[in-house]
MMTF fields as JSON, N, C-alpha, C and O atoms, coordinates in Angstrom:
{
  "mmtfVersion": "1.0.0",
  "mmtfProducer": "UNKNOWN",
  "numBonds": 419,
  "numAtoms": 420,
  "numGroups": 105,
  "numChains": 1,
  "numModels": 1,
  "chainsPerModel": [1],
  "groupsPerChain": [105],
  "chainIdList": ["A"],
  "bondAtomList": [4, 2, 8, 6, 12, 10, 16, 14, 20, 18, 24, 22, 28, 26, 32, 30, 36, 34, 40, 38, 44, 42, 48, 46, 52, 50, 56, 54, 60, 58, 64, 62, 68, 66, 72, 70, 76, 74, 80, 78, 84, 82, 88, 86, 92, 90, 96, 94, 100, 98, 104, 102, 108, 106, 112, 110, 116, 114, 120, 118, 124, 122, 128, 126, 132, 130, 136, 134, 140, 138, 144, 142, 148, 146, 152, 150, 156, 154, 160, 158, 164, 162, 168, 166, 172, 170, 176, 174, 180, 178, 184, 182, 188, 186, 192, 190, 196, 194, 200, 198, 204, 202, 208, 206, 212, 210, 216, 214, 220, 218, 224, 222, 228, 226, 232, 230, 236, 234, 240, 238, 244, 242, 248, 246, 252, 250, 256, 254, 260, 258, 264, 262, 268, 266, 272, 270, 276, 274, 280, 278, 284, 282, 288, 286, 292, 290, 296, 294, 300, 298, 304, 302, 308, 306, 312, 310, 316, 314, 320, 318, 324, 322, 328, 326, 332, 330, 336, 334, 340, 338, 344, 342, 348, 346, 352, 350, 356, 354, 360, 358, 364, 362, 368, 366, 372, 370, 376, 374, 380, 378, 384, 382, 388, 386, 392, 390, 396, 394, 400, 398, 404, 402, 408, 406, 412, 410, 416, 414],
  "bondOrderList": [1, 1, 1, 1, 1, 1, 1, 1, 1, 1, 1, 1, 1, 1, 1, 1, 1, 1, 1, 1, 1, 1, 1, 1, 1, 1, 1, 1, 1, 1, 1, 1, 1, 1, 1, 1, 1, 1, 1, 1, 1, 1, 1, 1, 1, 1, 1, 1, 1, 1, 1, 1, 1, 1, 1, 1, 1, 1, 1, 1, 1, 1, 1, 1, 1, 1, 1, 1, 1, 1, 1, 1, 1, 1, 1, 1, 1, 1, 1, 1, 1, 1, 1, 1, 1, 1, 1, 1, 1, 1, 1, 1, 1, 1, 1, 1, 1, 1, 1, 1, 1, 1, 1, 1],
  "groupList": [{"groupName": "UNK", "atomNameList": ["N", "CA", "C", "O"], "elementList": ["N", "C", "C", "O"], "formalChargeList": [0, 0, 0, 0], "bondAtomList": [1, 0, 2, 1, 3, 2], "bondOrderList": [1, 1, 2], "singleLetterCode": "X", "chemCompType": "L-PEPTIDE LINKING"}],
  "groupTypeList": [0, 0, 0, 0, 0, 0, 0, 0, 0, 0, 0, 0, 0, 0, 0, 0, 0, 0, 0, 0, 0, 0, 0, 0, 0, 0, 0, 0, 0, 0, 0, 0, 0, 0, 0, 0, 0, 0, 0, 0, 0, 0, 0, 0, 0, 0, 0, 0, 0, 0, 0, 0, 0, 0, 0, 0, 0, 0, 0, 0, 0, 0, 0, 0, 0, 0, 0, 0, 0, 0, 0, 0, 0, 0, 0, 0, 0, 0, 0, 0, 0, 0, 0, 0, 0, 0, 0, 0, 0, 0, 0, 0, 0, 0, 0, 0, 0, 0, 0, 0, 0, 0, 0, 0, 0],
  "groupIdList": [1, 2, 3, 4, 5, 6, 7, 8, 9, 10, 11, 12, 13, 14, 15, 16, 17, 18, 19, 20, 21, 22, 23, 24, 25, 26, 27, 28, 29, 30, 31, 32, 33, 34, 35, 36, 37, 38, 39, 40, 41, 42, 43, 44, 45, 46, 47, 48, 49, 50, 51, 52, 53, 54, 55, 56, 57, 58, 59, 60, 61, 62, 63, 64, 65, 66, 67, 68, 69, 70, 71, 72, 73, 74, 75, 76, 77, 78, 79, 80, 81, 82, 83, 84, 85, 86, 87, 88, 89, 90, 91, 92, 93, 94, 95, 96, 97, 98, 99, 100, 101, 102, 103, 104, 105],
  "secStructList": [7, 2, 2, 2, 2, 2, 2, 6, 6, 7, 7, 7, 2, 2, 2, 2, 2, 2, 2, 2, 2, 2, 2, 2, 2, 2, 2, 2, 2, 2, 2, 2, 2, 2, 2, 2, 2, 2, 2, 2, 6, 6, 7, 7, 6, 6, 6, 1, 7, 2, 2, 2, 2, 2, 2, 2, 2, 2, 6, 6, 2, 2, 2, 2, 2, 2, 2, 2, 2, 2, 2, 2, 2, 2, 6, 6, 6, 7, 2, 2, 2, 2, 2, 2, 2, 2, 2, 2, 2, 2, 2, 2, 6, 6, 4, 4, 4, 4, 4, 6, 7, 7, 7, 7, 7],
  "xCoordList": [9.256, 10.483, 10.598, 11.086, 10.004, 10.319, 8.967, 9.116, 8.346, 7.473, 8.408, 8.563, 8.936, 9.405, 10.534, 10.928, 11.43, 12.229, 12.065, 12.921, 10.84, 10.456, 9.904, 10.182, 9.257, 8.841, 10.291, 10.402, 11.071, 12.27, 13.407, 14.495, 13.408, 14.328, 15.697, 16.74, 15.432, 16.482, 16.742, 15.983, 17.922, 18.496, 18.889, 18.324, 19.951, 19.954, 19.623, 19.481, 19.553, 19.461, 20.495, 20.233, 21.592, 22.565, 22.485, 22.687, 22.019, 21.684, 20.596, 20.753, 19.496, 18.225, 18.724, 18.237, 19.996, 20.208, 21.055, 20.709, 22.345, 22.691, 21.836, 22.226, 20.81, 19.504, 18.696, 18.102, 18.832, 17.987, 18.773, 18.253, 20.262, 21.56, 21.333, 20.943, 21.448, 21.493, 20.707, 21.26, 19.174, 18.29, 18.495, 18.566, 18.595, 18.974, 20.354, 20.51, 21.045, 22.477, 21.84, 21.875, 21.42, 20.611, 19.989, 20.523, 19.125, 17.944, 18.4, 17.667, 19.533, 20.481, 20.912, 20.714, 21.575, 22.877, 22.135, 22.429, 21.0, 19.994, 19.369, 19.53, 18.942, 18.093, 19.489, 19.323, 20.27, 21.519, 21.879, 21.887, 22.255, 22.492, 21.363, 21.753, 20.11, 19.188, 18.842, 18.502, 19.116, 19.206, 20.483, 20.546, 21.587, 22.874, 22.586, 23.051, 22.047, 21.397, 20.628, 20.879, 19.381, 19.039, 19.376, 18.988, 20.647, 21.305, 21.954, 21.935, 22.493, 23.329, 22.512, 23.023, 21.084, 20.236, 19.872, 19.213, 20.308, 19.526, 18.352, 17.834, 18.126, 16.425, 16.649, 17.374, 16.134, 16.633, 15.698, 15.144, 15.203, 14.323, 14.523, 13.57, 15.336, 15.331, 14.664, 14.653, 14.223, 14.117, 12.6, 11.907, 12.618, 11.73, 10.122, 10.065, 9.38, 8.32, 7.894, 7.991, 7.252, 7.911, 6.906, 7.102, 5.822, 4.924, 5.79, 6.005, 6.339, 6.917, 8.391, 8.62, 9.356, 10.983, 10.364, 10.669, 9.529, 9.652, 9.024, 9.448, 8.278, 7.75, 8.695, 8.772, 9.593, 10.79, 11.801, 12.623, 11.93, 13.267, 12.846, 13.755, 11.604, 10.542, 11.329, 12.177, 10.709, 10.981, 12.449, 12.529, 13.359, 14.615, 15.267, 16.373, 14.633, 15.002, 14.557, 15.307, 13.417, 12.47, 13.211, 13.132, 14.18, 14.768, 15.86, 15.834, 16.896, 18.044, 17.855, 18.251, 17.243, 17.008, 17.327, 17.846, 16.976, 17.254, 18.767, 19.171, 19.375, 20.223, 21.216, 22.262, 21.14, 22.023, 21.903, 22.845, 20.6, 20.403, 21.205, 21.686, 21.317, 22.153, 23.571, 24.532, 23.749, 25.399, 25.796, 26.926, 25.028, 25.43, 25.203, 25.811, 23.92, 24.031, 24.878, 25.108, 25.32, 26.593, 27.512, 27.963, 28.339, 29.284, 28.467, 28.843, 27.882, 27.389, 27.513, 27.398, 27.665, 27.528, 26.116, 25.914, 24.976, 23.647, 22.742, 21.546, 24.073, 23.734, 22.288, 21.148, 22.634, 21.599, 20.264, 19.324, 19.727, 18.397, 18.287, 17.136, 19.016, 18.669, 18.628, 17.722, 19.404, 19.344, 17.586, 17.037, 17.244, 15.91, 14.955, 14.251, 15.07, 14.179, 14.437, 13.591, 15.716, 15.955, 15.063, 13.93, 15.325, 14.801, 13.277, 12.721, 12.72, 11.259, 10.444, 9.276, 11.903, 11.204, 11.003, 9.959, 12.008, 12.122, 11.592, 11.437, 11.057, 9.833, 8.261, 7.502, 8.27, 6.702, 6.724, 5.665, 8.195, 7.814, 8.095, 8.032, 8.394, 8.454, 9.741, 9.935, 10.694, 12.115, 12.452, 13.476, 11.607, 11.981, 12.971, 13.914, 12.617, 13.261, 14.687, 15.522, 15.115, 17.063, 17.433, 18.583, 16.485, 17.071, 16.663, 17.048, 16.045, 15.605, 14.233, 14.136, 13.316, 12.565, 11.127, 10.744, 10.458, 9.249, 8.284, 8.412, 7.092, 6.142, 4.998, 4.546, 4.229, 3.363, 1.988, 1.628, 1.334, -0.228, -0.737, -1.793],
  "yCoordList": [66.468, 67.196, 67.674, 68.702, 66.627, 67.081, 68.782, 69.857, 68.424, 69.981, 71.572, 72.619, 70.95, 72.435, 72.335, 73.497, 71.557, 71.425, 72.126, 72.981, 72.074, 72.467, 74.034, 74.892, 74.189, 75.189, 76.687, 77.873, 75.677, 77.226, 76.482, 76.208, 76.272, 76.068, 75.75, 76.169, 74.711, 73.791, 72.367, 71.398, 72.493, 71.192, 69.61, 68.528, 69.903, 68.804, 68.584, 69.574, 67.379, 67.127, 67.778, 68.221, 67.761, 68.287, 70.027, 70.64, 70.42, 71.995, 72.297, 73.219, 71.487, 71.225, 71.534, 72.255, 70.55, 69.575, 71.592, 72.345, 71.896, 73.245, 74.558, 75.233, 74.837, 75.468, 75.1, 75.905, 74.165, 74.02, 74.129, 74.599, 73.749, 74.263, 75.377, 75.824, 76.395, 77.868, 78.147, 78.764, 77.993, 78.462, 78.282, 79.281, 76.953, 76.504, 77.19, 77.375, 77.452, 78.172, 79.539, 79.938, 79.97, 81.956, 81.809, 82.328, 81.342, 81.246, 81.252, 81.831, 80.745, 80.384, 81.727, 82.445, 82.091, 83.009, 84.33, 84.619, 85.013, 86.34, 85.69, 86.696, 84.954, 84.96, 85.289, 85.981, 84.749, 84.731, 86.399, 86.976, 86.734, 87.942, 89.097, 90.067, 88.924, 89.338, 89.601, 90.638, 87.724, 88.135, 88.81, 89.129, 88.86, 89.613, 91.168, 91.741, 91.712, 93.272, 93.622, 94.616, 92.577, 92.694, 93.081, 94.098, 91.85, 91.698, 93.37, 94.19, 93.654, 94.346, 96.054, 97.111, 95.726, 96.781, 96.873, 97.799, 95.978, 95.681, 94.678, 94.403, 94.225, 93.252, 92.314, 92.174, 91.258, 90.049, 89.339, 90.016, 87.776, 87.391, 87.359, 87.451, 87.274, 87.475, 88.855, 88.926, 89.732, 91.213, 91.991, 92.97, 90.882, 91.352, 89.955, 88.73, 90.773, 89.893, 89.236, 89.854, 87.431, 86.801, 87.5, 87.668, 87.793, 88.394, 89.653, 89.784, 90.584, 91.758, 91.24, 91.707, 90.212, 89.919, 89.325, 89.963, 88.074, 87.562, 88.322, 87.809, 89.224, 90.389, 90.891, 90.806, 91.593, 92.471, 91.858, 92.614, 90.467, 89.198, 89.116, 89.22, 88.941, 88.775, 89.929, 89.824, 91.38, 92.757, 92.775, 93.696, 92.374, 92.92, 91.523, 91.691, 90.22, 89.092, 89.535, 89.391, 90.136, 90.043, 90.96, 90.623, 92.346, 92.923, 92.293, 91.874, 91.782, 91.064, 89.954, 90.085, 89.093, 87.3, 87.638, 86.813, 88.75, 88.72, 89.445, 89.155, 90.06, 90.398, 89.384, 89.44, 88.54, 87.984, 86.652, 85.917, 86.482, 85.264, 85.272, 84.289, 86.957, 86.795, 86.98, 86.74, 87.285, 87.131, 85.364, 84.928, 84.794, 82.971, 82.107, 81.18, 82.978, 82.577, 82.662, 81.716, 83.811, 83.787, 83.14, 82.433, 82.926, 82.39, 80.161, 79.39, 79.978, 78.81, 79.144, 78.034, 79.876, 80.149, 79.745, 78.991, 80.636, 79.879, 81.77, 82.059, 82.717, 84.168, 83.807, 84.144, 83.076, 83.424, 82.639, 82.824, 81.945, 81.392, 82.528, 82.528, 83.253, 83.607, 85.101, 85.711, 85.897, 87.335, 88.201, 89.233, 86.956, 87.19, 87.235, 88.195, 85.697, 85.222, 86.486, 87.055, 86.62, 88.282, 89.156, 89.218, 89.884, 90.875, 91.125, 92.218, 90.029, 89.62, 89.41, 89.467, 89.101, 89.075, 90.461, 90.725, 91.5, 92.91, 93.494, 94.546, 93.199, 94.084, 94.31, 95.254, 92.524, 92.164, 92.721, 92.959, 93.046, 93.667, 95.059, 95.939, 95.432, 97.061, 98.017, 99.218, 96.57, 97.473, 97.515, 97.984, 97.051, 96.809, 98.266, 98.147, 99.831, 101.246, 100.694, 101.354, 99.545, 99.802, 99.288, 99.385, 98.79, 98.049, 99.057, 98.764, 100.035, 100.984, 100.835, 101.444, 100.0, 99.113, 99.905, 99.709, 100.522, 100.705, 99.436, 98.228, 100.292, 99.226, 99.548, 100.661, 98.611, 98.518, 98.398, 97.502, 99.527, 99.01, 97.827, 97.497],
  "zCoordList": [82.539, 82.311, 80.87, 80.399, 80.311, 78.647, 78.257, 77.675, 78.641, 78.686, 78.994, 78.365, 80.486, 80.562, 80.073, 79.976, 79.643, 78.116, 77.387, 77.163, 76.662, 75.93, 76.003, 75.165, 76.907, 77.334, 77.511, 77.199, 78.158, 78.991, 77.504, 78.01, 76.58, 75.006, 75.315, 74.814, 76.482, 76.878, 76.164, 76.144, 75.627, 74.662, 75.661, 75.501, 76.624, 76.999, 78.837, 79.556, 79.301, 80.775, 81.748, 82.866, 81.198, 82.031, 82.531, 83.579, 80.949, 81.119, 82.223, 83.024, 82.228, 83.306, 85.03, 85.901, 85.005, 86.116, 86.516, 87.427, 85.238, 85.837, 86.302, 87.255, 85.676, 85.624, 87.207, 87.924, 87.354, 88.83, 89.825, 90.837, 89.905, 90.955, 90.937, 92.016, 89.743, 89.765, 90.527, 91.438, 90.771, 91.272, 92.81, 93.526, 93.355, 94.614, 95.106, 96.313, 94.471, 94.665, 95.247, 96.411, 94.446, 94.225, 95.224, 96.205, 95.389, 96.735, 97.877, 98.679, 98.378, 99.531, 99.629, 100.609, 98.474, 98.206, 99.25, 100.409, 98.257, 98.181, 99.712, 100.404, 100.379, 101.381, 103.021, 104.026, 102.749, 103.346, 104.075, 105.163, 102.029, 102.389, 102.93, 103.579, 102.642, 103.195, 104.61, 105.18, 105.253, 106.821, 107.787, 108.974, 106.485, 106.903, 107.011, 107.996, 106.325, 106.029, 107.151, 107.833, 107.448, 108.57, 109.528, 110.103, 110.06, 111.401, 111.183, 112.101, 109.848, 110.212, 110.458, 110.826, 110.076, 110.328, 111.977, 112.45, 112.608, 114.039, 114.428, 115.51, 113.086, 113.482, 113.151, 112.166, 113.818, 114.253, 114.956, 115.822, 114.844, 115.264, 117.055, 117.829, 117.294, 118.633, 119.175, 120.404, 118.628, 118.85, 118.241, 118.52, 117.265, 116.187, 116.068, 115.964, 116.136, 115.977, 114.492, 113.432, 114.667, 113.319, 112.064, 110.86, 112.91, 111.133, 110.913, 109.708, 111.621, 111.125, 110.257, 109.142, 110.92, 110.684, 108.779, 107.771, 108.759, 108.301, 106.85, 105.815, 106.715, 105.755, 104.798, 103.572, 105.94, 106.197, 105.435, 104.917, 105.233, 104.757, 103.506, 102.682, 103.007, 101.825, 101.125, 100.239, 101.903, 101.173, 100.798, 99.986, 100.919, 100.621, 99.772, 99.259, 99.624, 98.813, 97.798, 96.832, 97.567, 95.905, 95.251, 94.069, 95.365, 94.371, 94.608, 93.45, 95.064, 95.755, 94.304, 93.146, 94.836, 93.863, 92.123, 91.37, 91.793, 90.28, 89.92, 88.794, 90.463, 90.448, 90.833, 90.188, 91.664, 91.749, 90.889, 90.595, 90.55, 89.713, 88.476, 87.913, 88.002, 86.55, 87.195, 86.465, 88.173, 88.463, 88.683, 88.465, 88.991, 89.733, 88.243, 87.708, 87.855, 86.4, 85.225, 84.472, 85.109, 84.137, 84.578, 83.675, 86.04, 86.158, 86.39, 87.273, 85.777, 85.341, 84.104, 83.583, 83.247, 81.676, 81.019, 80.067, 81.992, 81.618, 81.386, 81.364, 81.246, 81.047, 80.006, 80.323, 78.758, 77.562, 78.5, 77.727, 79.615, 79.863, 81.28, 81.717, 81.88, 83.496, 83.045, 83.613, 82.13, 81.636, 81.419, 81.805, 80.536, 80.032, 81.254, 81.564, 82.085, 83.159, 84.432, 85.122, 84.416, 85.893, 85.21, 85.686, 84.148, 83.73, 83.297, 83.396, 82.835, 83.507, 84.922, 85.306, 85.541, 86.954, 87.414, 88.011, 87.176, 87.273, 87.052, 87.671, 86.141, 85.77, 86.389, 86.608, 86.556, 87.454, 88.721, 89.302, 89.406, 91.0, 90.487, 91.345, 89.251, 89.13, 88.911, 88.722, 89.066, 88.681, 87.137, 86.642, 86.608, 84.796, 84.447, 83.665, 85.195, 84.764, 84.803, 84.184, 85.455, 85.386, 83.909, 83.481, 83.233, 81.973, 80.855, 79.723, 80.984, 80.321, 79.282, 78.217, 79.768, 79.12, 79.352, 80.506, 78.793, 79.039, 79.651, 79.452, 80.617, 80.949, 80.427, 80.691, 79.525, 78.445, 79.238, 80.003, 78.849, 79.634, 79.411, 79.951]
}
């Protein structure tokens, strides 16, 4: 624990303990609403075959998860560690253009 302490420039345990809710919170939150979009698209595992549904749930969580990570995150008041970490994630699947950030060869 003390590594990635160290590593993500986290001071105390409690901040850790809020930092890993956030994540478990977000993950629920974004996958949720994901299979809600779905349903409300028509596809649905009842309907939909699982290598196609389950692709499909993937595709619409991975831009979904960072966006909402800095929304669940600020209202934890953990904006200054999840701002940086969304907007890095944004970038690696390719949305980095909303922050106005060039992508560096």
């Amino acid at each position: 624990m003390g590594n990635l302490k160290q590593r993500w420039g986290i001071t105390s345990n409690f901040q850790m303990v809020v930092i890993f809710v956030v994540f478990a919170i977000n993950g629920t939150i974004s996958a949720e609403i994901s299979k809600f979009l779905m349903g409300f698209l028509g596809i649905t595992k009842a309907n939909t075959a699982g290598y196609i549904f389950y692709p499909l749930l993937i595709i619409l969580v991975l831009p979904l998860y960072p966006f909402l990570l800095m929304g669940v995150g600020y209202l934890f008041r953990q904006s200054k560690f999840f701002f940086p970490f969304a907007k890095k994630m944004l970038r690696g699947i390719g949305l980095g253009f909303i922050f106005g950030q060039k992508k560096t060869p």
